[in-house]
DSSP file (Angstrom, degrees, kcal/mol; ACC not computed):
  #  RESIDUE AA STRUCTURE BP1 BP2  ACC     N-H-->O    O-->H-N    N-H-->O    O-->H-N    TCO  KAPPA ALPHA  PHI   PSI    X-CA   Y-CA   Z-CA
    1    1 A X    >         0   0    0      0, 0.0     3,-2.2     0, 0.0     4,-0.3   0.000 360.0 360.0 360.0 -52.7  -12.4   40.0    8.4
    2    2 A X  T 3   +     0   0    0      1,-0.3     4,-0.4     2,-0.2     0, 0.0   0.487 360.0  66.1 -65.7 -15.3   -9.0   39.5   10.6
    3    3 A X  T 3  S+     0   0    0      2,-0.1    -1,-0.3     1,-0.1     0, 0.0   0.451  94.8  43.7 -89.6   8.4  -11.3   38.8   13.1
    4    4 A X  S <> S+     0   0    0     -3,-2.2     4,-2.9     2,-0.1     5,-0.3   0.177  90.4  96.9-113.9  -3.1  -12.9   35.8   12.1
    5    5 A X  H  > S+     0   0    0     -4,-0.3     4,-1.7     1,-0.3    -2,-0.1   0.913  85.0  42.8 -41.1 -54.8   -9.5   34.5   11.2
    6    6 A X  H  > S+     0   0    0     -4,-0.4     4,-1.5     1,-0.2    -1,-0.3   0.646 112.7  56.0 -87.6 -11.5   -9.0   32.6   14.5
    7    7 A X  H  > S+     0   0    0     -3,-0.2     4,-2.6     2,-0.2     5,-0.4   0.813 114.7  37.6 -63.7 -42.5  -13.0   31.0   14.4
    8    8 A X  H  X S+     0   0    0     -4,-2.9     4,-1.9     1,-0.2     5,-0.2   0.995 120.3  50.8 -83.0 -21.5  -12.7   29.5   11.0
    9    9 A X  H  X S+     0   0    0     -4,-1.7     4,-0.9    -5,-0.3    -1,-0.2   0.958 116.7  37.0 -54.2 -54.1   -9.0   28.5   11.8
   10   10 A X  H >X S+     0   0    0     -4,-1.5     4,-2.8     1,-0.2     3,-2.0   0.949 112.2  64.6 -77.1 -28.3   -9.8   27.0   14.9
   11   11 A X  H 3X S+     0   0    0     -4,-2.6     4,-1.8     1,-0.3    -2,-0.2   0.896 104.6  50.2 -25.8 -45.3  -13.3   25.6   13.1
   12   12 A X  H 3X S+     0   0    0     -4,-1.9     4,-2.5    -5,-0.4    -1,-0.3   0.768 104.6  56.4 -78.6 -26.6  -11.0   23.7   11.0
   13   13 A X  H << S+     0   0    0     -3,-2.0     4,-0.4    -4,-0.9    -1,-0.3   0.894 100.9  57.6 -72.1 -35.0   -9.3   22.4   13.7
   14   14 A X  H >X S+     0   0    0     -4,-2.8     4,-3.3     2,-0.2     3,-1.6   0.884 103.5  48.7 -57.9 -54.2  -12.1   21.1   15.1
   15   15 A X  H 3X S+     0   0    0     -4,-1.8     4,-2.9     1,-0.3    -1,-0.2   0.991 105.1  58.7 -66.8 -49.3  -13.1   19.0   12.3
   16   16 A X  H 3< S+     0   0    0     -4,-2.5    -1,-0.3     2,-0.2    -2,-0.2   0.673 111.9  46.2 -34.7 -24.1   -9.6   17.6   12.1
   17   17 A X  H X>>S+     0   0    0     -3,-1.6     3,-5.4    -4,-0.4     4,-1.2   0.878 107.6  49.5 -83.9 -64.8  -10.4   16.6   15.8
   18   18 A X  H >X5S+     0   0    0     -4,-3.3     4,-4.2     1,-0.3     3,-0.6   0.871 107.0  59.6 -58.1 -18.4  -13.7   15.1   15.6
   19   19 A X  H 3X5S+     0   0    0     -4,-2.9     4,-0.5    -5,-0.3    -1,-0.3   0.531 106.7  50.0 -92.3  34.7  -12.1   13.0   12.5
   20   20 A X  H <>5S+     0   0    0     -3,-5.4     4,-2.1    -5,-0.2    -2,-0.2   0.547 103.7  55.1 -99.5 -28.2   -9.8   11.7   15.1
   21   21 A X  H <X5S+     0   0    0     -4,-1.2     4,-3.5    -3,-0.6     5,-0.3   0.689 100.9  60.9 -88.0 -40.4  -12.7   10.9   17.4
   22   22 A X  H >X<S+     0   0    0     -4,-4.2     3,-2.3    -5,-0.6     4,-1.0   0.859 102.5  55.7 -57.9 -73.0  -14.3    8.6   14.3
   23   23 A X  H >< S+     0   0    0     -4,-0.5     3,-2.0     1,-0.3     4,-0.4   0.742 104.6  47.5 -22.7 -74.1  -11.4    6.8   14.7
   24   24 A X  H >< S+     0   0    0     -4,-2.1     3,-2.1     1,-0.3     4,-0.5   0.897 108.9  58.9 -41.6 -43.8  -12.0    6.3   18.5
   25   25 A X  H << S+     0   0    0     -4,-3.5     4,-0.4    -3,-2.3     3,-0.3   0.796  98.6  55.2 -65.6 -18.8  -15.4    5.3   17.6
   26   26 A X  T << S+     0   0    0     -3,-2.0    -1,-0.3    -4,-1.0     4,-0.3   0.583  95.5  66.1 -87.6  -5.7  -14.2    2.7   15.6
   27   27 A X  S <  S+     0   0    0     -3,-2.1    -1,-0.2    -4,-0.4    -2,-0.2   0.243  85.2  79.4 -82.1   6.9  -12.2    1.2   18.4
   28   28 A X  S    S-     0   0    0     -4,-0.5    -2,-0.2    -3,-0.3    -1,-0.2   0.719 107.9-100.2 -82.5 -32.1  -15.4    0.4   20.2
   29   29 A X        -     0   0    0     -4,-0.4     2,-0.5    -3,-0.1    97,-0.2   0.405  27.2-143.5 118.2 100.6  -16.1   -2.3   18.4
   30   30 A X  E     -A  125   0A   0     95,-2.1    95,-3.2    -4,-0.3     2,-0.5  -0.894  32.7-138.2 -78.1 132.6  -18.3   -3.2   15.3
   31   31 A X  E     -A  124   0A   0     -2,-0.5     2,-0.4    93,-0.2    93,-0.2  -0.894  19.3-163.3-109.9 135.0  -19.8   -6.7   15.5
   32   32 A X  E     -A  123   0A   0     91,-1.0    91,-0.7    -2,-0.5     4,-0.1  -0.567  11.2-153.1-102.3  55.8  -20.3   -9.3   13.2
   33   33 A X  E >   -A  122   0A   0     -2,-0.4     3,-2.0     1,-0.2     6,-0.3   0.082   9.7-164.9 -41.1 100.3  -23.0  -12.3   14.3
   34   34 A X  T 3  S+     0   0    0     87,-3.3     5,-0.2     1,-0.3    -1,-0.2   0.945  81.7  68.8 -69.1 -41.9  -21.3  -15.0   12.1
   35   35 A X  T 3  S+     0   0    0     86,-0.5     2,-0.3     2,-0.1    -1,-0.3   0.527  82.0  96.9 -58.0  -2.8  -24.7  -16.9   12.8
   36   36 A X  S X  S-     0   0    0     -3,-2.0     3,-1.0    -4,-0.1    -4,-0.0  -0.530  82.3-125.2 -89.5 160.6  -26.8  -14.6   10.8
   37   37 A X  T 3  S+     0   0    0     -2,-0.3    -1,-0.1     1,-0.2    -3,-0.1   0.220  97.1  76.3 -81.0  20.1  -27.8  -15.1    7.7
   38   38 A X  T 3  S+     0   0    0     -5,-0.2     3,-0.3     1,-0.1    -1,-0.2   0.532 104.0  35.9 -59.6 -58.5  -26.3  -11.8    6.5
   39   39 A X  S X  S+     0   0    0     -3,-1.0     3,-2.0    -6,-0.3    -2,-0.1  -0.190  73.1 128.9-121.7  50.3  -23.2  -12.9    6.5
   40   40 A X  G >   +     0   0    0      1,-0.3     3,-0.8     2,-0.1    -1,-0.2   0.703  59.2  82.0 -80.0  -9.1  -23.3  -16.6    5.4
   41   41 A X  G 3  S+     0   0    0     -3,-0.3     3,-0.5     1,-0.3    -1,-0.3   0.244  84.9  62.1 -76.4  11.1  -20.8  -16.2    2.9
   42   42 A X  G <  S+     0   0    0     -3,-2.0    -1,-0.3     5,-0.2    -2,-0.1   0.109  73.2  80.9-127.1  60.4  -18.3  -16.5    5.4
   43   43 A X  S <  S+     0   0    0     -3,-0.8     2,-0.3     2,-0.1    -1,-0.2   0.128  90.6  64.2-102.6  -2.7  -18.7  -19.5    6.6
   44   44 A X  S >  S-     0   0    0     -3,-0.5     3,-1.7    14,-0.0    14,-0.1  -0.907  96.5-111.8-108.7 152.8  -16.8  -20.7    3.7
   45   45 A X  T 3  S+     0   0    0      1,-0.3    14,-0.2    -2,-0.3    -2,-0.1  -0.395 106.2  38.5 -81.8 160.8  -13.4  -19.7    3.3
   46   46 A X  T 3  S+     0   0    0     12,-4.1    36,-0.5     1,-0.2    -1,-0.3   0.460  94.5 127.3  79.0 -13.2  -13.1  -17.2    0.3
   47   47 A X    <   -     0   0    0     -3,-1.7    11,-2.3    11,-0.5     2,-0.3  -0.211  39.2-165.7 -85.4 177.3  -16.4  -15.6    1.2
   48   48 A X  E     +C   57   0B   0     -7,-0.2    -7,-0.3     9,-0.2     2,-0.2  -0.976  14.9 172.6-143.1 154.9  -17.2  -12.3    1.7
   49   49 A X  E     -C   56   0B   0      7,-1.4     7,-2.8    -2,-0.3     2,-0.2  -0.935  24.7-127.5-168.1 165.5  -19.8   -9.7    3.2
   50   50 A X  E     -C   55   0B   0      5,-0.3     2,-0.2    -2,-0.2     5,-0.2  -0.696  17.1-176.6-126.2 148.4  -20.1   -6.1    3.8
   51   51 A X        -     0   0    0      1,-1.4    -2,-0.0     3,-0.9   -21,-0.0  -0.700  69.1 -45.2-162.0 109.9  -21.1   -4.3    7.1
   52   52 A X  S    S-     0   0    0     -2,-0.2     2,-1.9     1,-0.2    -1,-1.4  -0.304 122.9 -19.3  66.0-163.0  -21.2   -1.0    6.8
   53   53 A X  S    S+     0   0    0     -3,-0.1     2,-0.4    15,-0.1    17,-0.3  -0.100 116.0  95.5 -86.0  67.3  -18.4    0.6    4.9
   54   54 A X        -     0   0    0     -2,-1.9    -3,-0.9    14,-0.2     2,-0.4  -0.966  61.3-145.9-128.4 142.0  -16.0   -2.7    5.6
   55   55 A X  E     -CD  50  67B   0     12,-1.2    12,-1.1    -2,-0.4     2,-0.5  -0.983  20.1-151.2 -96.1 122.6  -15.4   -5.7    3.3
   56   56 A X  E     -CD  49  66B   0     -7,-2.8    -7,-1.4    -2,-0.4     2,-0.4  -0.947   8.6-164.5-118.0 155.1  -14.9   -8.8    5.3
   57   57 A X  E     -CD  48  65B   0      8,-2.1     8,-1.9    -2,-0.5     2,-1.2  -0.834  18.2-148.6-124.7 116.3  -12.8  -11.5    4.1
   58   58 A X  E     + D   0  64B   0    -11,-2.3   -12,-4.1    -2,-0.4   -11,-0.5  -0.832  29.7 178.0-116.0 107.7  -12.9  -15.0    5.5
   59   59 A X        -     0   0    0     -2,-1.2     2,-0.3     4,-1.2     5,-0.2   0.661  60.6 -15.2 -72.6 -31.3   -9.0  -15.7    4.7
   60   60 A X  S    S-     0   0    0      3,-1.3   -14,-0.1    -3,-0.1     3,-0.1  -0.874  90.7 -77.0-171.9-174.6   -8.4  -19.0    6.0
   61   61 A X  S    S+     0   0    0     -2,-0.3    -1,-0.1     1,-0.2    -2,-0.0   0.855 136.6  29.5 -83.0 -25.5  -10.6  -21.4    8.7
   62   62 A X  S    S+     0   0    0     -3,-0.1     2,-0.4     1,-0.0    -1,-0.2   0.560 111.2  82.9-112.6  -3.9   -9.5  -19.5   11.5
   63   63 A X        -     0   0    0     -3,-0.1    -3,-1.3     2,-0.0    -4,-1.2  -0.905  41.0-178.6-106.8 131.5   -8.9  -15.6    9.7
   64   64 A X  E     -D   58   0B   0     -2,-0.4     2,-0.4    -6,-0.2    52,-0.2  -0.885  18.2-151.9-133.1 153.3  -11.4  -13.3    9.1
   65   65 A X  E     -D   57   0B   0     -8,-1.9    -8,-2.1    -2,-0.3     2,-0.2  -0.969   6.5-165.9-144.4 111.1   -9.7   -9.6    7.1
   66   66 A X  E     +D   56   0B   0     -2,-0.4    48,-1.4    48,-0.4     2,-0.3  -0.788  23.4 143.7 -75.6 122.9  -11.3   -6.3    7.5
   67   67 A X  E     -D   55   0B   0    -12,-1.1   -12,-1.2    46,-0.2     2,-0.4  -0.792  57.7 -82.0-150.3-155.9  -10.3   -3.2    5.1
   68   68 A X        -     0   0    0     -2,-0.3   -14,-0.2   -14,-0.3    43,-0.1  -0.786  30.5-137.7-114.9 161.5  -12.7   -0.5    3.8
   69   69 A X  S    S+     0   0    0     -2,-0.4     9,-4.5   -16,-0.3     2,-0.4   0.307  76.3  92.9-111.6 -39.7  -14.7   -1.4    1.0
   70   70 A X  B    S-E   77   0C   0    -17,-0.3     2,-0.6     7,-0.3     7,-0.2  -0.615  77.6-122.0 -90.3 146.6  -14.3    1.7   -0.7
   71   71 A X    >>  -     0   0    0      5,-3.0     4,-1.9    -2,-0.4     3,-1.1  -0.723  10.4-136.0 -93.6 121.0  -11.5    2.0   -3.3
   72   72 A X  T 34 S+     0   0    0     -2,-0.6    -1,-0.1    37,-0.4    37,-0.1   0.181  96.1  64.0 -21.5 -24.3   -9.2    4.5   -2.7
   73   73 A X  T 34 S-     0   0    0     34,-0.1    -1,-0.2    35,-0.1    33,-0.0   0.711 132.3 -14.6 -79.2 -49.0   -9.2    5.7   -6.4
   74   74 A X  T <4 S-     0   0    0     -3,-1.1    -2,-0.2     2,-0.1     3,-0.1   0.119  89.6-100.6-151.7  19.9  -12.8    6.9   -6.7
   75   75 A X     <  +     0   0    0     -4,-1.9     2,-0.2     1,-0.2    -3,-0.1   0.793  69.3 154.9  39.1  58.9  -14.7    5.5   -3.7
   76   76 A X        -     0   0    0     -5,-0.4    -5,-3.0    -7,-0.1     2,-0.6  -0.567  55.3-104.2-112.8 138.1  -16.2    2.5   -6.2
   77   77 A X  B     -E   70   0C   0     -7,-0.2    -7,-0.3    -2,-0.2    13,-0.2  -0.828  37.4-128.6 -93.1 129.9  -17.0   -0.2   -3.8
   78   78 A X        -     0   0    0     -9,-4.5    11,-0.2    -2,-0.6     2,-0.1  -0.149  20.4-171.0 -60.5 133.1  -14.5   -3.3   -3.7
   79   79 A X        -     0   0    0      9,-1.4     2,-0.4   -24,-0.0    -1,-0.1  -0.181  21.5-104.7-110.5-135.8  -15.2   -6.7   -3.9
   80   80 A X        -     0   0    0      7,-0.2     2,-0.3    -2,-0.1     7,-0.2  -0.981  13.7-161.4-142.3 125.4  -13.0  -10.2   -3.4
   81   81 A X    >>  -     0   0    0      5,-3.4     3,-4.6    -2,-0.4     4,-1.1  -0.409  10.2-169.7-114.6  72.2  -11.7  -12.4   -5.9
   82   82 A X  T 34 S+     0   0    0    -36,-0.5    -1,-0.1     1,-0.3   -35,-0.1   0.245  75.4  50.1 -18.8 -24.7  -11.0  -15.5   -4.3
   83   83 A X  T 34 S+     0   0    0     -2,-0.6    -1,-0.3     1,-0.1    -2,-0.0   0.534 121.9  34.1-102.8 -12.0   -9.2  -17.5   -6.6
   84   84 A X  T <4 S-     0   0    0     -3,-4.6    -2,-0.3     2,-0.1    -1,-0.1   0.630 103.0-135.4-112.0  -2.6   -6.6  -14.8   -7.5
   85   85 A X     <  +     0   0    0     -4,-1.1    13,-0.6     1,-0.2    -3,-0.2   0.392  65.2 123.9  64.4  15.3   -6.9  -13.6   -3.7
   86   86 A X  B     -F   97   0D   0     -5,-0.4    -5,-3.4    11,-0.2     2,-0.8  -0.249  59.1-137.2-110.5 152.9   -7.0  -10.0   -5.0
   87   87 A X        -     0   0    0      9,-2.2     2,-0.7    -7,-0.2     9,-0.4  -0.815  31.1-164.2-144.6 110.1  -10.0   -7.3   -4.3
   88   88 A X        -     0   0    0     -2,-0.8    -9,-1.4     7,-0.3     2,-0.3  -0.720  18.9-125.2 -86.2 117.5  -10.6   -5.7   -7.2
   89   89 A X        -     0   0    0      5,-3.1     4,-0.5    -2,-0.7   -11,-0.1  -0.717   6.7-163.8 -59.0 127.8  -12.5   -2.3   -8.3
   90   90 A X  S    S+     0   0    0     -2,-0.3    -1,-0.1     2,-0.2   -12,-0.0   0.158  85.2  64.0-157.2 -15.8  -15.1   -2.8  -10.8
   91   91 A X  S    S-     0   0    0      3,-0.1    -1,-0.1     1,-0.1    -2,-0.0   0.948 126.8 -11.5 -86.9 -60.2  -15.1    1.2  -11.5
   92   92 A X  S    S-     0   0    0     13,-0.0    -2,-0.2   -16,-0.0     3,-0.1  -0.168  98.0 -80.7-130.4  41.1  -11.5    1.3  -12.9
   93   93 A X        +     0   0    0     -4,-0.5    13,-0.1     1,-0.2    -3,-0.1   0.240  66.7 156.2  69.0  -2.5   -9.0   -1.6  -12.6
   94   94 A X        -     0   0    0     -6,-0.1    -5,-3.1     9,-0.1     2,-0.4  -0.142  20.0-168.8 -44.6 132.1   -7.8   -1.1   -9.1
   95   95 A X  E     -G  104   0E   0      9,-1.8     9,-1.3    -7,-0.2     8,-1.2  -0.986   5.6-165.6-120.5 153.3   -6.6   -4.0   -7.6
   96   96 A X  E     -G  102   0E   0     -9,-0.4    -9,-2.2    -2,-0.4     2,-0.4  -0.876  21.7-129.7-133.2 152.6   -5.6   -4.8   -3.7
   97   97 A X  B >   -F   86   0D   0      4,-2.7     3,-6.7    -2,-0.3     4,-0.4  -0.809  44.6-102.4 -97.1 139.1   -3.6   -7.5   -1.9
   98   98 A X  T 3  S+     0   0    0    -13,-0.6    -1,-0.1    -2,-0.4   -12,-0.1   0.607 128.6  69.9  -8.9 -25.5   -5.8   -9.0    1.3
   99   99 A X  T 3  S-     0   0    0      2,-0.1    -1,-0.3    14,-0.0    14,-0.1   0.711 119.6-119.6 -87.4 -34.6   -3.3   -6.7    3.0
  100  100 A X  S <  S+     0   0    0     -3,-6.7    11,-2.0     1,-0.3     2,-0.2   0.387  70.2 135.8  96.6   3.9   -5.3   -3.8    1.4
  101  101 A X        -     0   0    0     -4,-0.4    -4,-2.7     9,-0.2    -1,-0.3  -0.451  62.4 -96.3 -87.5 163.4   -2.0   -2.6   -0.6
  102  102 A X  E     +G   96   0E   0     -6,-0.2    -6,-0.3    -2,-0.2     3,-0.1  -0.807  38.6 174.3-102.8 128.7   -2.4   -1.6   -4.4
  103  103 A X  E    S+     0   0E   0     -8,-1.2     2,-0.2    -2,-0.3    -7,-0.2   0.506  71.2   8.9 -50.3 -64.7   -1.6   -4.1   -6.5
  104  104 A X  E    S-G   95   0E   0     -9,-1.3    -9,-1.8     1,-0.1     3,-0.4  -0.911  89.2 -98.1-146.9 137.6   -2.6   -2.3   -9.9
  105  105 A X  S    S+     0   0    0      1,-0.2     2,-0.3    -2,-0.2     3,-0.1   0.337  81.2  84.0 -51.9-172.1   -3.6    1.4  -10.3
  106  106 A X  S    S+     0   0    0      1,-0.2    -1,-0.2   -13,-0.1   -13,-0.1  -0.989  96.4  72.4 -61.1  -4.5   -5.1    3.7  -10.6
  107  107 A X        -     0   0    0     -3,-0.4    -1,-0.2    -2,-0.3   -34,-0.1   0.055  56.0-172.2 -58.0-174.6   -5.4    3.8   -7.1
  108  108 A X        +     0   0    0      1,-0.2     2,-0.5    -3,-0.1    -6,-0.2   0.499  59.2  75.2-150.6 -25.4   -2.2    4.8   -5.1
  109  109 A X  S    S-     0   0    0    -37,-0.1   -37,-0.4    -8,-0.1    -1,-0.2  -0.867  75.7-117.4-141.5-170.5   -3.2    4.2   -1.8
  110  110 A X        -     0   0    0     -2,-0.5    -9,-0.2     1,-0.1     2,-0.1  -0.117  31.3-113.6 -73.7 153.5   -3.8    1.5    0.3
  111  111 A X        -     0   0    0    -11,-2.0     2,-0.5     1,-0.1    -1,-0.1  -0.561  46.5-105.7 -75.7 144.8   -7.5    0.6    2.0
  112  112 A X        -     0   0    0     -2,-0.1     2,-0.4    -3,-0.1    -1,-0.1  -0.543  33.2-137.7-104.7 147.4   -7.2    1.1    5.1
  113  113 A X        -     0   0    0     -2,-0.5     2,-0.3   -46,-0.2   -46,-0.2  -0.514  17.3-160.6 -84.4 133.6   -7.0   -2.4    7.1
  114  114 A X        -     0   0    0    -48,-1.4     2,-0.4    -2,-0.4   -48,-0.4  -0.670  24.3-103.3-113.7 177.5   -9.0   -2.7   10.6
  115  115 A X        -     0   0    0     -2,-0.3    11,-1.6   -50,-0.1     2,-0.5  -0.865  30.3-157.7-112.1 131.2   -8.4   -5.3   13.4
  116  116 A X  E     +B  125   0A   0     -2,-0.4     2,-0.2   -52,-0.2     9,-0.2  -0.972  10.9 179.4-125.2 140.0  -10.6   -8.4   13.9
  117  117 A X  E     -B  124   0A   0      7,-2.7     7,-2.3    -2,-0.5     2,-0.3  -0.682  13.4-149.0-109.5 160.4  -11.0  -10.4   17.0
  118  118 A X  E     +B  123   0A   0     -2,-0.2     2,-0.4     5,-0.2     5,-0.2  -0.903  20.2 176.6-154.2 152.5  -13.3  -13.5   17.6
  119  119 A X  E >   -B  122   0A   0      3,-1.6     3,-0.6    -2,-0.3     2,-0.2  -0.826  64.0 -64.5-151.0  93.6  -14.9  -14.9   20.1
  120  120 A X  T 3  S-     0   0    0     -2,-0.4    -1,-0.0     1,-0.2   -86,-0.0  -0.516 123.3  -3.5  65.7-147.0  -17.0  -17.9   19.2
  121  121 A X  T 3  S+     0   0    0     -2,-0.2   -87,-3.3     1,-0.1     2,-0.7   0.307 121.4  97.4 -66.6   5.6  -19.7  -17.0   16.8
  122  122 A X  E <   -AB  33 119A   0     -3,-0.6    -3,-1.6   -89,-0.3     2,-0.1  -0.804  56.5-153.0-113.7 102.8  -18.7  -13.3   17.1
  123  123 A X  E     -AB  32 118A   0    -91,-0.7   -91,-1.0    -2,-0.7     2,-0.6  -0.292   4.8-174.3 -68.3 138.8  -16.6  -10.6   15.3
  124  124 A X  E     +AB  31 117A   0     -7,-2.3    -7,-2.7   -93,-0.2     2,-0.4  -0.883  13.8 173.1-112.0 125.6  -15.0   -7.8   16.9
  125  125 A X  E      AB  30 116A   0    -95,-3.2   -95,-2.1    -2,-0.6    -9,-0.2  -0.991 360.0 360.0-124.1 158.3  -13.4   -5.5   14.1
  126  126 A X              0   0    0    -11,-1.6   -10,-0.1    -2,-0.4    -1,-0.1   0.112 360.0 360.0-143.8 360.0  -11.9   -1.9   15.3
């Protein structure tokens, strides 16, 4: 038994690594074709669209807002409420600021926010 200690110990470590290495994969770059028809709801400002597990948020004519999708409380997926600017959970009242900070409970913490670039008709989010 004391001799399997240091496999499942380092095991564990390992997995702690590789979810350090999703992270690197996510600085590679997901891309968004703004020209498909996939995502045509953000071609108005206020829109929204999903790719993968990201919500993106077209903030302003020139801002596009990346967070996770899934709510922090229960992994319920988030949507966007444009006119209160809020992204609201549908499972249990969470609410979030554009920013991805909680608003209203029960969640407690924040969706975590990713970086978008563009270039022309293309998003770069990491």
């Amino acid at each position: 038994m004391l001799l399997t200690a240091p496999v499942l110990f380092n095991s564990c470590s390992n997995d702690d690594d590789n979810g350090g290495d999703d992270n690197n994969n996510n600085n590679i770059g997901i891309t968004v074709d703004l020209t498909s028809s996939e995502y045509a709801a953000l071609k108005t400002v206020g829109g929204f669209a999903y790719k993968g597990d990201i919500i993106i948020i077209r903030s302003s004519d020139a801002v596009y807002i990346a967070l996770s999708k899934l709510c922090t409380h229960s992994s319920c997926t988030v949507t966007y409420n444009s006119s209160t600017q809020e992204i609201p959970c549908p499972c249990h009242g969470s609410k979030f600021t554009k920013e991805g900070a909680v608003v209203n409970g029960p969640a407690t913490s924040p969706l975590k926010k990713y970086d978008v670039k563009q270039n022309g008709n293309i998003l770069t989010i990491s």
